[in-house]
Biotite code that builds the C-alpha atoms (Angstrom):
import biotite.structure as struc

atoms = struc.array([
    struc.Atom([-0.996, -15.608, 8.115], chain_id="A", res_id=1, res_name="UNK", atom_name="CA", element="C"),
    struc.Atom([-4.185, -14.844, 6.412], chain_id="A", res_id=2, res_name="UNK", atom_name="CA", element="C"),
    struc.Atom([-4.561, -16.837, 3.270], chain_id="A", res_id=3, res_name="UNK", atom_name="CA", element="C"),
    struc.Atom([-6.110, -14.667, -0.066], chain_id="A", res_id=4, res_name="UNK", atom_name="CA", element="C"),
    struc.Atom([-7.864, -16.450, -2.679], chain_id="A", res_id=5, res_name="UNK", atom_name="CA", element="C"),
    struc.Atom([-5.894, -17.798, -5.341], chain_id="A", res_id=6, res_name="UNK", atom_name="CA", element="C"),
    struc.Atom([-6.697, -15.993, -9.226], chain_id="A", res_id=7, res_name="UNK", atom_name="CA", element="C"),
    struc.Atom([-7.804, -18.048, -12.067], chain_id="A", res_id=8, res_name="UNK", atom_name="CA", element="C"),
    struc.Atom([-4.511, -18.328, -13.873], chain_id="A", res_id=9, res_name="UNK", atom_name="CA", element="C"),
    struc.Atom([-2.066, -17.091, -11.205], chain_id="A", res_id=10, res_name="UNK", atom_name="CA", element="C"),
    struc.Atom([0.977, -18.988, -11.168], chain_id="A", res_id=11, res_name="UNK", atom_name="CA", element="C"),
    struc.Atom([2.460, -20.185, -7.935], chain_id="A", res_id=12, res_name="UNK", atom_name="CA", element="C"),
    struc.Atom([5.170, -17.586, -8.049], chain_id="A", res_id=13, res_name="UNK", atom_name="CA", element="C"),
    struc.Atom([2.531, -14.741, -8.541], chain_id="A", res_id=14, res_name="UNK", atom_name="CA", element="C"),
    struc.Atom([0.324, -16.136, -5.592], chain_id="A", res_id=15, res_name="UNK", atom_name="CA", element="C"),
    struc.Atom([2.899, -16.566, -2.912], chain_id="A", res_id=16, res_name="UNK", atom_name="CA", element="C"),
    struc.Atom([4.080, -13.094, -3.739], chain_id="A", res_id=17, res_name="UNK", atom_name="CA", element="C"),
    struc.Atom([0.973, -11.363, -3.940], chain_id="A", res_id=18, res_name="UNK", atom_name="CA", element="C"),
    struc.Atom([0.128, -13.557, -0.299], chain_id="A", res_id=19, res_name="UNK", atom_name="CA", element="C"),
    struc.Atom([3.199, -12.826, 1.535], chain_id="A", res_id=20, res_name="UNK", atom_name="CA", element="C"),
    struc.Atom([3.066, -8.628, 0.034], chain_id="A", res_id=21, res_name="UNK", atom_name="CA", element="C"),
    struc.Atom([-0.473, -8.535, 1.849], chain_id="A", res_id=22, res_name="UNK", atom_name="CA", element="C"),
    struc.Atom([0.793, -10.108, 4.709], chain_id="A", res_id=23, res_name="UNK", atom_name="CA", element="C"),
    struc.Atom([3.688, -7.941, 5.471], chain_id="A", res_id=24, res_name="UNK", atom_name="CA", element="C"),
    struc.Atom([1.862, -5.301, 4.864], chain_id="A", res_id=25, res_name="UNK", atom_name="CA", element="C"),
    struc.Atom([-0.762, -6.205, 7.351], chain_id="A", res_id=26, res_name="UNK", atom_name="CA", element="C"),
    struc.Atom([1.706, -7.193, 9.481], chain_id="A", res_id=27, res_name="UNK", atom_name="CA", element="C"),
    struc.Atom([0.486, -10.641, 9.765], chain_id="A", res_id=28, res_name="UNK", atom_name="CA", element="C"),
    struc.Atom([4.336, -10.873, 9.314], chain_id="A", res_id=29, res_name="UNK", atom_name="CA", element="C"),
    struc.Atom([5.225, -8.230, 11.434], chain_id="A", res_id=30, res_name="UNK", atom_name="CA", element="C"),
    struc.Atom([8.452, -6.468, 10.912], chain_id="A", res_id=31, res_name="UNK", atom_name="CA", element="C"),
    struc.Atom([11.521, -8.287, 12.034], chain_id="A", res_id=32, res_name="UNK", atom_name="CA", element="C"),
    struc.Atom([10.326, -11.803, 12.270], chain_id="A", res_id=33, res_name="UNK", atom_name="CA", element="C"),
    struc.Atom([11.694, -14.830, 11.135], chain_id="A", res_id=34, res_name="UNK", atom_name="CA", element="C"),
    struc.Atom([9.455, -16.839, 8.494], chain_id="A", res_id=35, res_name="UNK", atom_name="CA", element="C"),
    struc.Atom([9.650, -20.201, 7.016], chain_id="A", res_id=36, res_name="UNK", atom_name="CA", element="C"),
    struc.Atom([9.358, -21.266, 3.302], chain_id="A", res_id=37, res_name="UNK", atom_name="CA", element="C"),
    struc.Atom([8.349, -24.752, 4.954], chain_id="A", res_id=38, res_name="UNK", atom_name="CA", element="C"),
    struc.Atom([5.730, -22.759, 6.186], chain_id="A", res_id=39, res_name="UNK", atom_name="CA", element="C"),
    struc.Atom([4.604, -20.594, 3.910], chain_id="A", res_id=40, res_name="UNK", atom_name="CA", element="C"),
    struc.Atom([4.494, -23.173, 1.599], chain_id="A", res_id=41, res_name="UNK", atom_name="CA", element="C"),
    struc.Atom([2.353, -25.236, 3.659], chain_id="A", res_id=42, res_name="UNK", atom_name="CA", element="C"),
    struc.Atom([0.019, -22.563, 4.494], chain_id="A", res_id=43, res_name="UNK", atom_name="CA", element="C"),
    struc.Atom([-0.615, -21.593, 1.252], chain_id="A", res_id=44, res_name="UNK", atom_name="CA", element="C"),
    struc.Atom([-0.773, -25.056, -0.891], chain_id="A", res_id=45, res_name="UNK", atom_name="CA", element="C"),
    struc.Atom([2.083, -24.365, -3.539], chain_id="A", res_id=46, res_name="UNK", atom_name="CA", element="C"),
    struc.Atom([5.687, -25.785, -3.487], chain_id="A", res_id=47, res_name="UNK", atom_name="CA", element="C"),
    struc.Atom([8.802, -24.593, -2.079], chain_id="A", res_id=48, res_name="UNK", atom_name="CA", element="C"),
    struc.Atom([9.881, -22.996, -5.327], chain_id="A", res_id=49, res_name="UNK", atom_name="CA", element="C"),
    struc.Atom([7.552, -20.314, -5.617], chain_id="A", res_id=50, res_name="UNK", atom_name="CA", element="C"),
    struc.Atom([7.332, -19.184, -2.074], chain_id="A", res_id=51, res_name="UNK", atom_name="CA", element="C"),
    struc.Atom([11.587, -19.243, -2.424], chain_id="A", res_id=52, res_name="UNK", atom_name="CA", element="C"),
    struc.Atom([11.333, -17.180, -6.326], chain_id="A", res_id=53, res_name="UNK", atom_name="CA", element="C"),
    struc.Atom([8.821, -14.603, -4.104], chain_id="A", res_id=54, res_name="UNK", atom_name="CA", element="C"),
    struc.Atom([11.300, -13.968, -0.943], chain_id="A", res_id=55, res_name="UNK", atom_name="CA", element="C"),
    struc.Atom([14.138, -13.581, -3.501], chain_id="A", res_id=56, res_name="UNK", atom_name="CA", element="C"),
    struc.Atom([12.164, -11.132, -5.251], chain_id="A", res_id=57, res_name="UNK", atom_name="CA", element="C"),
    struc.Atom([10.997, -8.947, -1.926], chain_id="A", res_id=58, res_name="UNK", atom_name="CA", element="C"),
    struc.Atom([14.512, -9.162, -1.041], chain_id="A", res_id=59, res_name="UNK", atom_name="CA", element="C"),
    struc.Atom([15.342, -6.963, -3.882], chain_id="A", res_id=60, res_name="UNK", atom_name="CA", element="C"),
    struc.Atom([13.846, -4.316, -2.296], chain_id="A", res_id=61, res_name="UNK", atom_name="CA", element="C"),
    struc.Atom([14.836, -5.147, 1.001], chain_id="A", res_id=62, res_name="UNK", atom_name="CA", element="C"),
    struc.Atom([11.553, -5.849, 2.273], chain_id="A", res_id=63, res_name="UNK", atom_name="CA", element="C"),
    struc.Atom([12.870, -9.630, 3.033], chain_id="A", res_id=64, res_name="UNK", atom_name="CA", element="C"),
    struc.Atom([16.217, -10.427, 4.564], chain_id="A", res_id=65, res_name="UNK", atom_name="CA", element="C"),
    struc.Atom([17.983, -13.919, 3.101], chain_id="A", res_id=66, res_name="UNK", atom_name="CA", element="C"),
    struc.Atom([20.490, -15.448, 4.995], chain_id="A", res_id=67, res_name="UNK", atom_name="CA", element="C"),
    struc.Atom([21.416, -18.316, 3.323], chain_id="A", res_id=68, res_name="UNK", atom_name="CA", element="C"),
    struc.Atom([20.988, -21.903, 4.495], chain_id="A", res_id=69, res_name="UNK", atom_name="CA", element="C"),
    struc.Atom([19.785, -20.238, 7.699], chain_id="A", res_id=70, res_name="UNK", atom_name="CA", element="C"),
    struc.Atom([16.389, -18.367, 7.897], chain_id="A", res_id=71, res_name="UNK", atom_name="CA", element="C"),
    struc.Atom([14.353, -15.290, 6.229], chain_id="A", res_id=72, res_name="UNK", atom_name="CA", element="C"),
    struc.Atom([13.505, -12.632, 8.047], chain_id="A", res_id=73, res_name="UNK", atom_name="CA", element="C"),
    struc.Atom([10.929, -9.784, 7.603], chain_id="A", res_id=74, res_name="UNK", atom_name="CA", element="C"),
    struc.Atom([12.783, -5.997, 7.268], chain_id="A", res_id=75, res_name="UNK", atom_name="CA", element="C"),
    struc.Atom([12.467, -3.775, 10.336], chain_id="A", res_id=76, res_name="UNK", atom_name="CA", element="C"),
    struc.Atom([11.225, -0.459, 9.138], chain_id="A", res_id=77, res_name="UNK", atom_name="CA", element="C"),
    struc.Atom([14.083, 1.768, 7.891], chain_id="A", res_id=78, res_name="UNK", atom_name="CA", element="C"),
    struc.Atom([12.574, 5.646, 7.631], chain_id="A", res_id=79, res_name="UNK", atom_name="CA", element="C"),
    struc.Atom([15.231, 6.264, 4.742], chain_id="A", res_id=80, res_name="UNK", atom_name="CA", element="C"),
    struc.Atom([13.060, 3.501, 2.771], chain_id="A", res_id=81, res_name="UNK", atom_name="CA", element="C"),
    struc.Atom([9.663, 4.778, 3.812], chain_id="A", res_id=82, res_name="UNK", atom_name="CA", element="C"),
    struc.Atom([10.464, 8.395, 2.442], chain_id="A", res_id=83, res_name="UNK", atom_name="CA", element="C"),
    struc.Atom([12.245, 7.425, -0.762], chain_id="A", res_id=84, res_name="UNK", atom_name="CA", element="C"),
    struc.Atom([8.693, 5.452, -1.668], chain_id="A", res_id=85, res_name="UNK", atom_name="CA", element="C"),
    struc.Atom([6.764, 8.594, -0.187], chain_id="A", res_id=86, res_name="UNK", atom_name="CA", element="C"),
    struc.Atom([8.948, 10.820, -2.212], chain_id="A", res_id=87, res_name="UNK", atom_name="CA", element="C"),
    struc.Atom([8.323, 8.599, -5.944], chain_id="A", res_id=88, res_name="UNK", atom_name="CA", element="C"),
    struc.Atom([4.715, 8.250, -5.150], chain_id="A", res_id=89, res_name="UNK", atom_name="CA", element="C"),
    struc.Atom([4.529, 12.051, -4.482], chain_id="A", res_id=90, res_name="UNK", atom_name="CA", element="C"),
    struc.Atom([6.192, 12.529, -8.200], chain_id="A", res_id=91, res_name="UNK", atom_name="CA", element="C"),
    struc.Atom([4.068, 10.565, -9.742], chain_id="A", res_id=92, res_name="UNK", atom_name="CA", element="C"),
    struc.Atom([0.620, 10.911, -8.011], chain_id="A", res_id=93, res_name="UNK", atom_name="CA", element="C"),
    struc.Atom([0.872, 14.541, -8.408], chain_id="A", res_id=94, res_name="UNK", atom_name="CA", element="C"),
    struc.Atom([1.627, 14.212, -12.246], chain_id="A", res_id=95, res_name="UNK", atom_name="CA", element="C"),
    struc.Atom([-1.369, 11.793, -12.222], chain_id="A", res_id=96, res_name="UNK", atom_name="CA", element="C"),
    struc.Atom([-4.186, 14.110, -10.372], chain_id="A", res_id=97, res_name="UNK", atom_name="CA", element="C"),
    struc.Atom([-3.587, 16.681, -12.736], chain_id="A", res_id=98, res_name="UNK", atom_name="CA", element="C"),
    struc.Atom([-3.842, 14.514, -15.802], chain_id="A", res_id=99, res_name="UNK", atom_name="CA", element="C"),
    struc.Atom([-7.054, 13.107, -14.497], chain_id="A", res_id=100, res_name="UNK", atom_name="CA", element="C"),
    struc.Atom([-8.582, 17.239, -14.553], chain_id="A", res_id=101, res_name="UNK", atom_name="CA", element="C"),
    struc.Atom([-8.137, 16.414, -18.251], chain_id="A", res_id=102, res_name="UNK", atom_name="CA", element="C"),
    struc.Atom([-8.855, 12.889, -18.713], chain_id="A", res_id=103, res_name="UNK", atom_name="CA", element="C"),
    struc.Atom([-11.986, 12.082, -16.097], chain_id="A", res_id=104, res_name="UNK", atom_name="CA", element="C"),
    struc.Atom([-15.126, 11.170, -17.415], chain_id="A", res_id=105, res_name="UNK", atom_name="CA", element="C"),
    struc.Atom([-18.527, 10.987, -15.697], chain_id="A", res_id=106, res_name="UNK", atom_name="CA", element="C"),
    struc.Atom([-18.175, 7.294, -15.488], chain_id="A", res_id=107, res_name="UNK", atom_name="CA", element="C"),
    struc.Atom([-14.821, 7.764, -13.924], chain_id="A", res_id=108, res_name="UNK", atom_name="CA", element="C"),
    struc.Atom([-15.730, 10.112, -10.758], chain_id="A", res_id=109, res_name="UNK", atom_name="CA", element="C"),
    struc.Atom([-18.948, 8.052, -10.406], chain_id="A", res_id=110, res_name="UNK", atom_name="CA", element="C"),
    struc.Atom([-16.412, 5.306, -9.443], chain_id="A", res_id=111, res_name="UNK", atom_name="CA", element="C"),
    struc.Atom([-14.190, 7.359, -7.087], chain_id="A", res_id=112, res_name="UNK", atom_name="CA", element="C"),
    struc.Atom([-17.620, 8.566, -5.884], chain_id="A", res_id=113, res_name="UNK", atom_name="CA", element="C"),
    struc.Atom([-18.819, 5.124, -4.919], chain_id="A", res_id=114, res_name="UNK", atom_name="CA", element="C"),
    struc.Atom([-15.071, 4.026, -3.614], chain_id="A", res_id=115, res_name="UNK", atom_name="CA", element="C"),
    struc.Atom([-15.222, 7.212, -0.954], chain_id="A", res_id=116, res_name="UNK", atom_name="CA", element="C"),
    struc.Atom([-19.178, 6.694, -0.147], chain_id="A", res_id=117, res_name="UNK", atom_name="CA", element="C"),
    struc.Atom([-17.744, 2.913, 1.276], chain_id="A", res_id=118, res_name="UNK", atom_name="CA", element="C"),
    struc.Atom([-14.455, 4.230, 2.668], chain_id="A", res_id=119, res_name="UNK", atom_name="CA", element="C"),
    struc.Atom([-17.097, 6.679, 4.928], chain_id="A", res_id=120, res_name="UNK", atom_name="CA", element="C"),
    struc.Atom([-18.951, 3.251, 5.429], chain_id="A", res_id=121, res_name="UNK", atom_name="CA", element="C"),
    struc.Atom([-16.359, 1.861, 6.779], chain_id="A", res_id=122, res_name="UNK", atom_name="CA", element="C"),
    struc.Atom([-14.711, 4.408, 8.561], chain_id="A", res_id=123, res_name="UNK", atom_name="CA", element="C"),
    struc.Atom([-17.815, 4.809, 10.757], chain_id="A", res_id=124, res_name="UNK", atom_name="CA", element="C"),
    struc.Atom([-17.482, 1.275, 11.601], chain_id="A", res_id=125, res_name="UNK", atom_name="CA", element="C"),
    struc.Atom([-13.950, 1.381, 11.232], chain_id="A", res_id=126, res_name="UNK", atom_name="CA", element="C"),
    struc.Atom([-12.772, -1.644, 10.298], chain_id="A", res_id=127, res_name="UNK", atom_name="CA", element="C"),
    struc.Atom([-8.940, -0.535, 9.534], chain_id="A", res_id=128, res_name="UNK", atom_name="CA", element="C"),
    struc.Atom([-7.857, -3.502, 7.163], chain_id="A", res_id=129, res_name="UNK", atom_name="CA", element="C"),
    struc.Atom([-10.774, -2.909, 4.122], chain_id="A", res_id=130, res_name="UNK", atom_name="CA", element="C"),
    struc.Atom([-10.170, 0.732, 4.924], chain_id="A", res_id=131, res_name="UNK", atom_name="CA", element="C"),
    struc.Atom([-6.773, 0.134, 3.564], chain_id="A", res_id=132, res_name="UNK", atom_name="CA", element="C"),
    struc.Atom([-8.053, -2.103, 0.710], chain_id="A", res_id=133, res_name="UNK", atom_name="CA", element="C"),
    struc.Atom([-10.404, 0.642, -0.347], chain_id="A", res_id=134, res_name="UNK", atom_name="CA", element="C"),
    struc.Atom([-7.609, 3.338, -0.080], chain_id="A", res_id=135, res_name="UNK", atom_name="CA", element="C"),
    struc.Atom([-5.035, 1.419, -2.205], chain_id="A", res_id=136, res_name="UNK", atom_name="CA", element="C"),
    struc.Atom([-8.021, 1.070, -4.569], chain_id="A", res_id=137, res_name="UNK", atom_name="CA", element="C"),
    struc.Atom([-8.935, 5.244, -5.081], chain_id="A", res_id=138, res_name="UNK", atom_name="CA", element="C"),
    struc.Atom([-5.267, 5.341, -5.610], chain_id="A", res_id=139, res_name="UNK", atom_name="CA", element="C"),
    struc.Atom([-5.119, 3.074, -8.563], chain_id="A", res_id=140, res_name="UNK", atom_name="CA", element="C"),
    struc.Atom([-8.619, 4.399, -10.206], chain_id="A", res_id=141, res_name="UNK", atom_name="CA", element="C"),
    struc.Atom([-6.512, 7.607, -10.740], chain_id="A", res_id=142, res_name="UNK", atom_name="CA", element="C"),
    struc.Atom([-3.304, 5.617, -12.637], chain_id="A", res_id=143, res_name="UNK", atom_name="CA", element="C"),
    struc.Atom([-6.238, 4.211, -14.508], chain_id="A", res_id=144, res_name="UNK", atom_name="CA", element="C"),
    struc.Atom([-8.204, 7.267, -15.696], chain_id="A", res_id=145, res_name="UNK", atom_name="CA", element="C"),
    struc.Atom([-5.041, 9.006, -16.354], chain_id="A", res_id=146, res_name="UNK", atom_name="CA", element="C"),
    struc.Atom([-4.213, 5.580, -18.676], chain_id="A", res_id=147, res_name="UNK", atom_name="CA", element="C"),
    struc.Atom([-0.941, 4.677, -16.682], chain_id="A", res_id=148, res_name="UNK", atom_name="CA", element="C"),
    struc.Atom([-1.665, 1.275, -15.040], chain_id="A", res_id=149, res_name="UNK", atom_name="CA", element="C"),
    struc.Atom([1.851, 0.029, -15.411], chain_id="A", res_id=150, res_name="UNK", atom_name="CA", element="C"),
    struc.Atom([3.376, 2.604, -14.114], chain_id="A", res_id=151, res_name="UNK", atom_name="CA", element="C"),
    struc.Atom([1.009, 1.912, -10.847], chain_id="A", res_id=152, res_name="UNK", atom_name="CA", element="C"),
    struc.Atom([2.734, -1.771, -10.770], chain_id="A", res_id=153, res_name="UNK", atom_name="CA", element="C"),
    struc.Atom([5.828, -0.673, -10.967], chain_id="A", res_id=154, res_name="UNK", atom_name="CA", element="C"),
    struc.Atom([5.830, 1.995, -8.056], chain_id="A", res_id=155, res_name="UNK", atom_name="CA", element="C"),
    struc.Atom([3.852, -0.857, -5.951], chain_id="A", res_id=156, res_name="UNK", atom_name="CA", element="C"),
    struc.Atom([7.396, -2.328, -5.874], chain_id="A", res_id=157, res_name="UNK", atom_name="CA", element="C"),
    struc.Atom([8.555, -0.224, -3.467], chain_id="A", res_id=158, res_name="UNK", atom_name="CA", element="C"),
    struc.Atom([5.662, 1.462, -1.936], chain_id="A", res_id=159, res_name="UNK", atom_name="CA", element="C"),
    struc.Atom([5.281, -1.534, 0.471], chain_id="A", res_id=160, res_name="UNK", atom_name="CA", element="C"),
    struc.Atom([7.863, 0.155, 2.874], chain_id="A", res_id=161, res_name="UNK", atom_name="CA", element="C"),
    struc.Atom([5.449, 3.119, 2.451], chain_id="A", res_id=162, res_name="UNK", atom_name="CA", element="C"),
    struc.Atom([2.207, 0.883, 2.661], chain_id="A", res_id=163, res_name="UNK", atom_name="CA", element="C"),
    struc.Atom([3.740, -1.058, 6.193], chain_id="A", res_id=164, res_name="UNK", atom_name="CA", element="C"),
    struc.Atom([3.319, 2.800, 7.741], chain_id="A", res_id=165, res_name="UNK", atom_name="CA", element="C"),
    struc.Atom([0.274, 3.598, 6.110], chain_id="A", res_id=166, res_name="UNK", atom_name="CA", element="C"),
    struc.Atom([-1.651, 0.573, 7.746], chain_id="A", res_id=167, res_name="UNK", atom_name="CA", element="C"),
    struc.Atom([-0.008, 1.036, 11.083], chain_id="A", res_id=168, res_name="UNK", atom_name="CA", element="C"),
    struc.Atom([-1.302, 4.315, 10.895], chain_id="A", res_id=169, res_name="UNK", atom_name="CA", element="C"),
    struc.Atom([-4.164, 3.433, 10.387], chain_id="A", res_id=170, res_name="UNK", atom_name="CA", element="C"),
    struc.Atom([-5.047, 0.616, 13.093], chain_id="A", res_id=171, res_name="UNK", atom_name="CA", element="C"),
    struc.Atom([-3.808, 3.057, 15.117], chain_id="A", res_id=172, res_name="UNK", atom_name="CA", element="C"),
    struc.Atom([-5.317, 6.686, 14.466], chain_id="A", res_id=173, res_name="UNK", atom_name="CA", element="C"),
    struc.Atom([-8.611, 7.005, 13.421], chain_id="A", res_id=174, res_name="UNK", atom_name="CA", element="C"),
    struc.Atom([-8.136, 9.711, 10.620], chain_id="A", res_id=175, res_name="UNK", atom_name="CA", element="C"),
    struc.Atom([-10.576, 11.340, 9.457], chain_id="A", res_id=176, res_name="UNK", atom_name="CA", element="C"),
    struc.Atom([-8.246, 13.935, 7.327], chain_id="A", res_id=177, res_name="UNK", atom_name="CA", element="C"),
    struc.Atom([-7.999, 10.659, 4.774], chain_id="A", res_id=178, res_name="UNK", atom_name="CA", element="C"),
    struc.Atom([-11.620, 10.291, 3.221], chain_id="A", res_id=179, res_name="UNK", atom_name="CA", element="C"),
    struc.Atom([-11.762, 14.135, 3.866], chain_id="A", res_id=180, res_name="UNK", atom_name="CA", element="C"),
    struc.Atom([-8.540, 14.450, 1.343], chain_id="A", res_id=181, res_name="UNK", atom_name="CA", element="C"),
    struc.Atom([-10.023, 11.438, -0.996], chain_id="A", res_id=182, res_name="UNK", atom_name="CA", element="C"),
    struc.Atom([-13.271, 13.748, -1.592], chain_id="A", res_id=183, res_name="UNK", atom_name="CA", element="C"),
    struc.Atom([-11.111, 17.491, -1.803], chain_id="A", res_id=184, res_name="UNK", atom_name="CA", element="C"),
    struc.Atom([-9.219, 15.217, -4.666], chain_id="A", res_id=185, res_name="UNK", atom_name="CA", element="C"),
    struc.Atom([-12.334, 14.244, -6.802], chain_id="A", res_id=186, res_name="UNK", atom_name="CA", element="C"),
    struc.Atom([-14.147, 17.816, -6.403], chain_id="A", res_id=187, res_name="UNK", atom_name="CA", element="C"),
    struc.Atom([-10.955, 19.240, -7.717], chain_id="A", res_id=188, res_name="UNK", atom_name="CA", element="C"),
    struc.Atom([-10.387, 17.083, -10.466], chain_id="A", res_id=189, res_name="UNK", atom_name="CA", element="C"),
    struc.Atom([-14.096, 17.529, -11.016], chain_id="A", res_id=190, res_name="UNK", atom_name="CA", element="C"),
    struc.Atom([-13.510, 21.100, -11.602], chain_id="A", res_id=191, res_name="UNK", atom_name="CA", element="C"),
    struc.Atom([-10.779, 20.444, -13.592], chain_id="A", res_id=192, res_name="UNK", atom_name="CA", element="C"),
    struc.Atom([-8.497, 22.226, -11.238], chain_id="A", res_id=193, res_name="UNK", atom_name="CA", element="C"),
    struc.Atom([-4.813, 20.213, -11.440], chain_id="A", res_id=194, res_name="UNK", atom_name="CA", element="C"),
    struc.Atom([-3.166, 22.869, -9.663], chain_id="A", res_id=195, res_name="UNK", atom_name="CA", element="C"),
    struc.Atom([-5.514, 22.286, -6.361], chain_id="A", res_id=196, res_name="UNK", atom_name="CA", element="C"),
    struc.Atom([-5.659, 18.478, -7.365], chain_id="A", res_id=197, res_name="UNK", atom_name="CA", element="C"),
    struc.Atom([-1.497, 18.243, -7.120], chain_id="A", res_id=198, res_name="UNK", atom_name="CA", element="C"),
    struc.Atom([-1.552, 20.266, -3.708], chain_id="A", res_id=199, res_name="UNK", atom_name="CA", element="C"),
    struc.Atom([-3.965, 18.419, -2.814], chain_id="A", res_id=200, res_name="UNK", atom_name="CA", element="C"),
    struc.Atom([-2.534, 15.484, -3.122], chain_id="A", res_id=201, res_name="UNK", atom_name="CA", element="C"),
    struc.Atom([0.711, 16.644, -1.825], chain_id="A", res_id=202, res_name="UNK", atom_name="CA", element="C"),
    struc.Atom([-0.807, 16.988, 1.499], chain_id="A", res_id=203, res_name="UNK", atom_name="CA", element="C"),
    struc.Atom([-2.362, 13.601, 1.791], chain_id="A", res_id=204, res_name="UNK", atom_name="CA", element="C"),
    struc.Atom([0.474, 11.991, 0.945], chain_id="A", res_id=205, res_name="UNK", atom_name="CA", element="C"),
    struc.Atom([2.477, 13.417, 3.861], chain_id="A", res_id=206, res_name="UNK", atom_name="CA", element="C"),
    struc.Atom([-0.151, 12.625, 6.766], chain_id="A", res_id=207, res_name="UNK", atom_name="CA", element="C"),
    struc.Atom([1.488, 9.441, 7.737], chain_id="A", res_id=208, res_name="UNK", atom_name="CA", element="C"),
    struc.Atom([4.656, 12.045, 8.956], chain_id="A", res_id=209, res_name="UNK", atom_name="CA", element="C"),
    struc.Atom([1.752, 12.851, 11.233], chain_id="A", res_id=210, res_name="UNK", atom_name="CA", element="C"),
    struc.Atom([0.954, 9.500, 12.585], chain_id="A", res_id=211, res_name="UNK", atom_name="CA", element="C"),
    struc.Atom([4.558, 8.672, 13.004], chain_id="A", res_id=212, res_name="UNK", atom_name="CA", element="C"),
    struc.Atom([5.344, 9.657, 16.630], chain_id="A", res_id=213, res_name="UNK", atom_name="CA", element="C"),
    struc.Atom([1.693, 7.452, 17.287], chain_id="A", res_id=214, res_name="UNK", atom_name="CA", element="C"),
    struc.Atom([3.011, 4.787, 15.659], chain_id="A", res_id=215, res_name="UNK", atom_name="CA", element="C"),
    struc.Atom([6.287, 4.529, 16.758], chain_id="A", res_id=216, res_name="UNK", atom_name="CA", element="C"),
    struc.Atom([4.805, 4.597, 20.345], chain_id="A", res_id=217, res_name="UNK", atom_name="CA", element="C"),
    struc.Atom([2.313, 1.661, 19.323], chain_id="A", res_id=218, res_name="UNK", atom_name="CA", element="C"),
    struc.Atom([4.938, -0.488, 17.547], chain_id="A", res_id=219, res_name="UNK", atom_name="CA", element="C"),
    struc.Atom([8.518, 0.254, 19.066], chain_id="A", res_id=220, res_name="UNK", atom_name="CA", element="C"),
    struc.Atom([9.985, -2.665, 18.320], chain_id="A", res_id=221, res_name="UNK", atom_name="CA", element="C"),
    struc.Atom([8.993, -2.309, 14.692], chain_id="A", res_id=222, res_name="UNK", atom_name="CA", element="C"),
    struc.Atom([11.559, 0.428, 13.565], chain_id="A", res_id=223, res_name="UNK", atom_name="CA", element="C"),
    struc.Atom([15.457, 0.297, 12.849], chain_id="A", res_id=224, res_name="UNK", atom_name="CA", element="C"),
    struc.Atom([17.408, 2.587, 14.981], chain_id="A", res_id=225, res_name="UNK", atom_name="CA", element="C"),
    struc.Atom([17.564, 6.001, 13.646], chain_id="A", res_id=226, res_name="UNK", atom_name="CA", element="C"),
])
């Protein structure tokens, strides 16, 4: 499991979920395997409780399996999950491109700018993992030029059915159509064009449906029957 650094003033609770989110994610725990709080708790320096209060919570949306007094296990990947997270984030991104045509400043698309100029970076060198990190992080600029950061926590709640696809995806096509989107996105909001910015947007939210025959090849024993 790789370890993240700790926040000043993150609890235990908010550590261990925040570590074991990223992890899963990763897939450092890889879909259907059977995890510890022992373990975890070990690995990451905090007590039992926390690691326990962050399972509990990732069981709620069935991310984590609990059976009681026996073992934890990490969800296989059910498709009906993965497109009910694809379908909110499709709501509400599109609603949030076409606020930013109204609300970007300079400031603003010089950050996007500068987020895309080191997801090229690191697509040429392709190193799949900060790729990822720098995605997840042009997607929350937007919630936060269009003022709507807690919405953005919220839908992370789910979208880590979505996000388990997305970096499978990823490690395994080299997709170029991504950072190509991520640039269409800012010249449109640029031009203050939300009808372009929500098609946009629409369409890069549906290339992992593109990956998916790729990745099921790669990882077949990562997927629930359908």
């Amino acid at each position: 499991m790789q370890l993240l650094e700790r926040f000043p003033r993150e609890t235990g609770r908010e550590y261990a979920l925040r570590t074991i989110k990223e992890n899963i994610v990763n897939l450092n725990l890889a879909p259907g395997s059977q995890i510890s709080e022992n373990e975890l708790a070990a690995e990451m320096g905090v007590s039992r409780t926390p690691v326990r209060e962050a399972l509990i919570e990732l069981s709620k949306v069935k991310i984590i399996e609990i059976y009681p007094q026996k073992k934890s296990v990490v969800s296989l990947i059910d498709y009906n999950l993965v497109e009910e997270a694809r379908f909110m984030r499709n709501l509400l991104e599109c609603a949030v491109v076409e606020l930013d045509c109204r609300m970007a400043t300079e400031e603003d698309l010089r950050r996007l700018e500068e987020n895309v100029r080191l997801q090229n970076f690191y697509l040429d060198n392709f190193y799949a993992e900060t790729l990822m990190s720098l995605d997840n992080a042009f997607h929350q600029i937007l919630f936060e030029v269009a003022r709507k950061t807690q919405v953005f926590e919220l839908m992370n709640n789910i979208l880590i059915h979505f996000d388990r696809v997305r970096s499978m995806a990823l490690s395994s096509v080299k997709n170029l159509k991504i950072v190509r989107d991520h640039e269409d996105i800012i010249q449109a909001i640029r031009e203050n064009q939300p009808g372009k910015a929500r098609e946009l947007m629409e369409i890069h939210l549906s290339r992992y449906k593109i990956d998916a025959a790729a990745v099921r090849e790669k990882y077949p024993d990562y997927f629930k029957a359908s």
